[in-house]
C-alpha positions as CSV (number, residue, x, y, z in Angstrom):
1,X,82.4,82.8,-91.2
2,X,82.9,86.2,-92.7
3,X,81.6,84.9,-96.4
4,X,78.5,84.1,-95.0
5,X,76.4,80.6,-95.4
6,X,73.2,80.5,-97.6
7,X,70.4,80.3,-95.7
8,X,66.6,80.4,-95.8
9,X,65.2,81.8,-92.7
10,X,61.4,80.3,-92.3
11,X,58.4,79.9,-90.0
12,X,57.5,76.4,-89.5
13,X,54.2,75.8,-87.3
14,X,54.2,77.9,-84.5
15,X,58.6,78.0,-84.8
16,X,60.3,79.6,-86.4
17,X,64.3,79.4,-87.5
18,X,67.4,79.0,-90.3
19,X,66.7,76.5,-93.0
20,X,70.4,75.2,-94.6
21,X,71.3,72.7,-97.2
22,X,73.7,70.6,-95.3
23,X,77.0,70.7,-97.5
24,X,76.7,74.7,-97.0
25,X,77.6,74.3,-93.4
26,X,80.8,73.5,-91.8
27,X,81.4,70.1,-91.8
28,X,82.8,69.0,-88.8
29,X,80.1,69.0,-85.8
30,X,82.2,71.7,-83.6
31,X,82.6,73.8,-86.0
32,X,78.8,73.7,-87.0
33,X,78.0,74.3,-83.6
34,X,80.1,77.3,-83.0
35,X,78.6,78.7,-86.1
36,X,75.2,78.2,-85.5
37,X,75.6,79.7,-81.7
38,X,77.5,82.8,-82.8
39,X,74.2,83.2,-85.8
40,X,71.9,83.1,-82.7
41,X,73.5,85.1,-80.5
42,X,73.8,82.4,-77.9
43,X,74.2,82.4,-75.0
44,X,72.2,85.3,-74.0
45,X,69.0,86.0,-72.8
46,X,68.6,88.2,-75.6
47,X,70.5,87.1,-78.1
48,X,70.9,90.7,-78.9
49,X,73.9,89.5,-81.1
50,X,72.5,87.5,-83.6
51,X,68.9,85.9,-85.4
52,X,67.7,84.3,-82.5
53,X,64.1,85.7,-81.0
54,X,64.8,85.3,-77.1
55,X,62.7,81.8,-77.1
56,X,63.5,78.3,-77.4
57,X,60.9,78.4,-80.3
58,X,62.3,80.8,-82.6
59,X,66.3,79.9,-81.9
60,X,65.9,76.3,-84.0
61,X,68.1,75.0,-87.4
62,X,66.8,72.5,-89.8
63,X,69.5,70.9,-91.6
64,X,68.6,69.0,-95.0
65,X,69.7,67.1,-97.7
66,X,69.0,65.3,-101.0
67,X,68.6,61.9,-99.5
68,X,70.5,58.6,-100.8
69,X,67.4,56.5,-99.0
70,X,65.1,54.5,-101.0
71,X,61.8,56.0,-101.2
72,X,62.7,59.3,-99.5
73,X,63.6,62.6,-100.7
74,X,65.6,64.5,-98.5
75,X,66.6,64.0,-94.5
76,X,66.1,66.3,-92.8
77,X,67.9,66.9,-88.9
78,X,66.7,69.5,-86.1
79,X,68.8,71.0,-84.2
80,X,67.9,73.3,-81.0
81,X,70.1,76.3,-80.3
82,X,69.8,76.8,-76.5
83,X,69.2,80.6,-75.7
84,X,71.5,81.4,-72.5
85,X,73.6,78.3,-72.9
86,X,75.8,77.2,-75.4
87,X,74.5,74.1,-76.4
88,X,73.3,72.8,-79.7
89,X,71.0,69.4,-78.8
90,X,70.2,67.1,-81.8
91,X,67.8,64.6,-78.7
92,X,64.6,65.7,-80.3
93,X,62.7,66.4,-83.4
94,X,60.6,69.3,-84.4
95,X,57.5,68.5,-85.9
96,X,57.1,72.2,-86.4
97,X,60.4,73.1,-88.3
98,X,58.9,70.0,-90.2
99,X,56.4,71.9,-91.5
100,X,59.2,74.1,-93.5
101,X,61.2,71.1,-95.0
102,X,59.3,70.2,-98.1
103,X,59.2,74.2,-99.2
104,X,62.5,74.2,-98.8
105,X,63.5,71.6,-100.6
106,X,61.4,72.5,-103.3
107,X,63.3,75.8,-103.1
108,X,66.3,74.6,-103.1
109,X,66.2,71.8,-105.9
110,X,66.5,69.4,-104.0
111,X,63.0,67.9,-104.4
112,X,60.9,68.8,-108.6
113,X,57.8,70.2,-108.2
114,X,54.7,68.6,-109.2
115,X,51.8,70.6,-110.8
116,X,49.5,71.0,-108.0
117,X,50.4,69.5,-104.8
118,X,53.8,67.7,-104.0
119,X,54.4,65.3,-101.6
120,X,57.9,65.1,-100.0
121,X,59.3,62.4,-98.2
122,X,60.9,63.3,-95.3
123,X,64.1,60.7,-93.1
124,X,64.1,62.8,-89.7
125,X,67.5,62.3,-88.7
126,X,66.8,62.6,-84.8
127,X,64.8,59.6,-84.4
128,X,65.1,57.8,-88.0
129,X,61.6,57.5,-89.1
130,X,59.9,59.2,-91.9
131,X,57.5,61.5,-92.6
132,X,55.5,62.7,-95.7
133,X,54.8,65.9,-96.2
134,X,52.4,67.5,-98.9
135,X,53.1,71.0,-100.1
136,X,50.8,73.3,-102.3
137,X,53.1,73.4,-105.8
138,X,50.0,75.4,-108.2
139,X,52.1,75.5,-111.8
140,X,55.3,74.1,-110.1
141,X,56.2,76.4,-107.4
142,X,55.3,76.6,-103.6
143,X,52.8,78.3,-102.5
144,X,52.5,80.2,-99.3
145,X,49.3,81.7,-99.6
146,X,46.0,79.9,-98.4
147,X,43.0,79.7,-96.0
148,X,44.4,77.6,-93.7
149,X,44.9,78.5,-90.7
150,X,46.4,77.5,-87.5
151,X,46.2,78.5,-83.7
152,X,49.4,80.3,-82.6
153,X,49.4,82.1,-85.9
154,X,48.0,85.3,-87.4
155,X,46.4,85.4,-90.3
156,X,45.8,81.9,-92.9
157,X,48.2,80.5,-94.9
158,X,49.0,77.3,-97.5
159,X,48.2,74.4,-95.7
160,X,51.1,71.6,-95.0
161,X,49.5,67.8,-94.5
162,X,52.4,66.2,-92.7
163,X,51.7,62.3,-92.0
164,X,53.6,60.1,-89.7
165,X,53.6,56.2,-89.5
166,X,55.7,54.2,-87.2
167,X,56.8,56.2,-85.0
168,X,56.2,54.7,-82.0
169,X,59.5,54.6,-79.9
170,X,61.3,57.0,-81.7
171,X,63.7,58.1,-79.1
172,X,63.0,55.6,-76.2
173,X,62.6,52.5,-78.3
174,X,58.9,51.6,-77.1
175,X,56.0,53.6,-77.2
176,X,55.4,53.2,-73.2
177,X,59.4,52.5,-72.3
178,X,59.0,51.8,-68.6
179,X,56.7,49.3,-69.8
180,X,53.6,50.4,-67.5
181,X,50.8,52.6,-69.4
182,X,50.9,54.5,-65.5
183,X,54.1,54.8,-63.0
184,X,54.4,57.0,-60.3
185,X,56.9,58.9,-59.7
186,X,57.4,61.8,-56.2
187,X,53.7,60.0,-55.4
188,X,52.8,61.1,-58.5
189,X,50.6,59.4,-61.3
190,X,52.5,59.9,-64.8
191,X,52.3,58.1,-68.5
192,X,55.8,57.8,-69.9
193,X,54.8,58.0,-73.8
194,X,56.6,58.3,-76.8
195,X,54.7,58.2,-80.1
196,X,57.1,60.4,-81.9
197,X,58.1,62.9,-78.6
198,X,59.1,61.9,-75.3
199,X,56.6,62.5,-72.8
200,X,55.8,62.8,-69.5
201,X,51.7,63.4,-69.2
202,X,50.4,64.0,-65.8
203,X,47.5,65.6,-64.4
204,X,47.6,69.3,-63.5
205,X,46.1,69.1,-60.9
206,X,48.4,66.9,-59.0
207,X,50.7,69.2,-59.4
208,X,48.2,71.5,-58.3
209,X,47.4,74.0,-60.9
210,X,44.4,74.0,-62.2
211,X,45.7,73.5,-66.0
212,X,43.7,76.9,-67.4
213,X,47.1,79.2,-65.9
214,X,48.8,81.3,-68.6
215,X,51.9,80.9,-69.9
216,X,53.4,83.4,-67.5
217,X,51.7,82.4,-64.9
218,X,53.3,79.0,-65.0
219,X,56.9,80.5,-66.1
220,X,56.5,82.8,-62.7
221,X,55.9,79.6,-60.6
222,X,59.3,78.2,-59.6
223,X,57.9,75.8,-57.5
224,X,56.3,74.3,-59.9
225,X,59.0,74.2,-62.1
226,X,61.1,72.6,-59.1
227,X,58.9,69.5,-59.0
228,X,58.3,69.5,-62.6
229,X,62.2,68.3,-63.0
230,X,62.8,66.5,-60.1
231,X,60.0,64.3,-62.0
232,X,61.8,64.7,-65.3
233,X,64.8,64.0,-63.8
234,X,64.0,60.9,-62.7
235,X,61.4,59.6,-65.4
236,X,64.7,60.1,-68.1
237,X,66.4,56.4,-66.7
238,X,62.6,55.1,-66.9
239,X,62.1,56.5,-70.4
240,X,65.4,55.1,-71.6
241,X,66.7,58.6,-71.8
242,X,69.6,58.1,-69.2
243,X,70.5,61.3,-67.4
244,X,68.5,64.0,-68.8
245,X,69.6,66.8,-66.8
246,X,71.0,68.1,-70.1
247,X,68.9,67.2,-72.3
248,X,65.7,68.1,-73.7
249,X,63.6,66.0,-73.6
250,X,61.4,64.4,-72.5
251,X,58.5,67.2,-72.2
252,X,56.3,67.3,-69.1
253,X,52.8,67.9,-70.2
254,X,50.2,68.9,-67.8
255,X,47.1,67.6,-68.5
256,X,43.5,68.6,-67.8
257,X,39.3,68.4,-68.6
258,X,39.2,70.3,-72.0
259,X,37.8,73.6,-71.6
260,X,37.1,74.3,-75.3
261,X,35.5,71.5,-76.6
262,X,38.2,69.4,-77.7
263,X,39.6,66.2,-76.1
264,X,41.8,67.5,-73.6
265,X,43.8,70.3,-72.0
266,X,47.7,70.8,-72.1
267,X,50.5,73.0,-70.4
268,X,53.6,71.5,-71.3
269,X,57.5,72.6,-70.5
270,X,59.7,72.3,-73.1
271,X,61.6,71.2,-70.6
272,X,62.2,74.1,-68.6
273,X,60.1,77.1,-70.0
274,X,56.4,76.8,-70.7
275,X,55.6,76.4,-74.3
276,X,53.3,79.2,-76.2
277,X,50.9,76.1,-77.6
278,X,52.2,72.4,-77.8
279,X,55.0,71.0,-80.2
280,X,53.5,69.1,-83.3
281,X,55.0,65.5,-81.9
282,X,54.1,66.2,-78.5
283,X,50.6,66.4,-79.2
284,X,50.5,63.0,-80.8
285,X,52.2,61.5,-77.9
286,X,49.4,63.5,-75.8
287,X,46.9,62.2,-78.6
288,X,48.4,58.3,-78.3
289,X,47.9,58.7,-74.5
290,X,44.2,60.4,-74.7
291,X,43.0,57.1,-76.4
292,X,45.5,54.6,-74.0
293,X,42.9,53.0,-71.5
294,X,44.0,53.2,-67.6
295,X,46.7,56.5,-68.7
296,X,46.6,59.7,-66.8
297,X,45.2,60.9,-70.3
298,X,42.3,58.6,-71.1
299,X,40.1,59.3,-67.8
300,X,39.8,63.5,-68.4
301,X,40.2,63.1,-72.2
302,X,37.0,63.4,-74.5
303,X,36.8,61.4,-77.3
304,X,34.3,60.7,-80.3
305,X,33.7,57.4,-81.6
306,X,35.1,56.2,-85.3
307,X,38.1,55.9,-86.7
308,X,40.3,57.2,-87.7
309,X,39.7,60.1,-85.1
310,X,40.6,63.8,-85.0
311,X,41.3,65.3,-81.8
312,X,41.5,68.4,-80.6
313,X,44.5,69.0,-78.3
314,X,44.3,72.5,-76.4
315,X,46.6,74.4,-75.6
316,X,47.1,78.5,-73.8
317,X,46.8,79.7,-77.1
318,X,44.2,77.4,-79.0
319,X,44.0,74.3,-79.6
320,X,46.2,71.3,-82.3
321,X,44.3,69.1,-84.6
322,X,45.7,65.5,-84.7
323,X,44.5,63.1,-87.1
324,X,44.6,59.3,-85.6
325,X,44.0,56.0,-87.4
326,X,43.7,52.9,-84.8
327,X,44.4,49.2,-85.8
328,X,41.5,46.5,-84.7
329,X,43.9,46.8,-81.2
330,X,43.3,49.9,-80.8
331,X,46.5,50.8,-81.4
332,X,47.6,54.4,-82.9
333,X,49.1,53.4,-86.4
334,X,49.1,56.5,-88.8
335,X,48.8,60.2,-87.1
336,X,48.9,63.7,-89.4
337,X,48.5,67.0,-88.2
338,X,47.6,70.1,-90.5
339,X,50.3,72.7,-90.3
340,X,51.5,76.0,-92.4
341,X,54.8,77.2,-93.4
342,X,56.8,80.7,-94.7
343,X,59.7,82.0,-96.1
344,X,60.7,85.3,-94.5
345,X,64.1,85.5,-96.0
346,X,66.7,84.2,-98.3
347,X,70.3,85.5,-98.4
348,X,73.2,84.8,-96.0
349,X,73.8,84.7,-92.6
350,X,76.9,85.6,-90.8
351,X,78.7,84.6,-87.2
């Protein structure tokens, strides 16, 4: 489009992409898409040719609008601009990109400040549940500047409560969709959870890593990454997912003893390249799972007593705080998670 399309380019969590009011974007879903890959640069490796950074984390598009819900402000839909493909996947959420939405539509007008803090209420698109996110608003306007900080980030920021509540089942339609809180699949043990992310949590050891490996260490180790998606592959019919061979979810999280003091250990493929830390979602499904008695989770997982709980979920570059509440089942039925947002840009971009 050579007029350009407004845009706000933002780091959410530990991602980082284009922010755009929808009615700014092309309309029909083609078109969108074409845009959106040619503003990336995809497909390339480099994406030398556009605003993509080279990694599934930093080649993502938050869509949002005022919303016409009751009770929410704005919806909001992800959407994940593949780097040497030319796809554009609405399967999943980004509880990351979250993180940006209520700045943004502060931003934008599409949400009036409070003096203070303001909470925004948030329709994810991908999976239809809501979220609430609070945003730092000191004399009406958003604040990026703060002491909180977050692993996988320099420096300290504003912080970002985001809160989630029934979101059990979000893309499979049950929180354990094969029905069985352990299956096994290639002979080996796995928990097929979705509290917000599809997941597939095994133990790292039976795939045998020992779960401390870099991120490059794993990315090098195409064997691995062989039996990682044959699993996948076949754990998508048993999640619900159908054929996932395209898709991108679910996530395979490789799961070990926490090494840091928190509750447990993670490596997870996003599906196919090794994430820097953990996505926001995906660590409550890992959460959900930790505190899920007879899961692959539950035996290695450390947990304190009380609720609601926080647990620490490690990851190669630190570790994610998630925030549980339990029901007298013990049952996972609020979770929030502590992130940080901020604008880098506002202008145009152009494809």
């Amino acid at each position: 489009m050579n007029e350009g399309v407004a845009c706000m380019w933002m780091r959410g969590g530990t991602s980082k992409g284009g922010f755009f009011v929808a009615d700014d974007l092309p309309q029909d879903i083609n078109a969108r898409d074409r845009f959106l890959l040619a503003m990336m640069g995809s497909p390339d490796m480099r994406q030398i040719d556009g605003m993509g950074g080279a990694d599934p984390l930093t080649s993502k598009v938050a869509v949002v609008n005022k919303s016409e819900r009751d009770g929410v402000d704005v919806d909001y839909l992800f959407l994940q601009v593949a780097v040497d493909q030319a796809t554009v996947s609405d399967a999943q959420n980004c509880g990351n990109m979250l993180a940006g939405v209520g700045p943004f539509a502060i931003e934008r007008g599409l949400v009036e400040a409070k003096n203070g803090r303001t909470p925004v209420t948030i329709f994810m698109q991908n999976t239809g549940k809501i979220a609430i996110a609070t945003v730092e608003t000191p004399k009406g306007e958003v604040s990026y500047f703060g002491e909180a900080k977050i692993d996988g980030v320099p420096g300290t920021a504003s912080p970002i409560l985001i809160e989630f509540s029934d979101i059990a089942g979000s893309s499979c339609g049950a929180l354990l969709p094969s029905g069985n809180v352990v299956d096994e699949i290639e002979g080996v043990a796995v928990t097929l959870i979705d509290n917000g992310m599809p997941c597939v949590v095994l133990k790292a050891s039976d795939m045998e890593i020992t779960g401390r490996e870099t991120r490059e260490e794993l990315e090098a180790d195409e064997e691995l990454k062989s039996r990682l998606e044959v699993i996948r592959l076949k754990a998508g019919p048993m999640m619900m997912l159908g054929n996932v061979a395209e898709k991108t979810v679910p996530k395979m999280t490789m799961i070990s003893a926490p090494q840091k003091g928190g509750a447990i250990s993670t490596r997870t493929f996003i599906p196919h390249r090794c994430h820097a830390s953990i996505g926001v979602l995906g660590a409550v499904s890992v959460a959900t799972a930790c505190l899920l008695e007879g899961s692959t989770a539950h035996q290695l997982a450390r947990i304190a007593e009380g609720n609601p709980k926080q647990l620490q979920i490690e990851h190669p570059i630190g570790q994610s705080t998630i925030l549980v509440e339990l029901d007298d089942a013990d049952m996972v039925t609020k979770a929030a998670v502590l992130r940080t947002a901020r604008k880098l840009f506002d202008g145009k971009v152009f494809a």
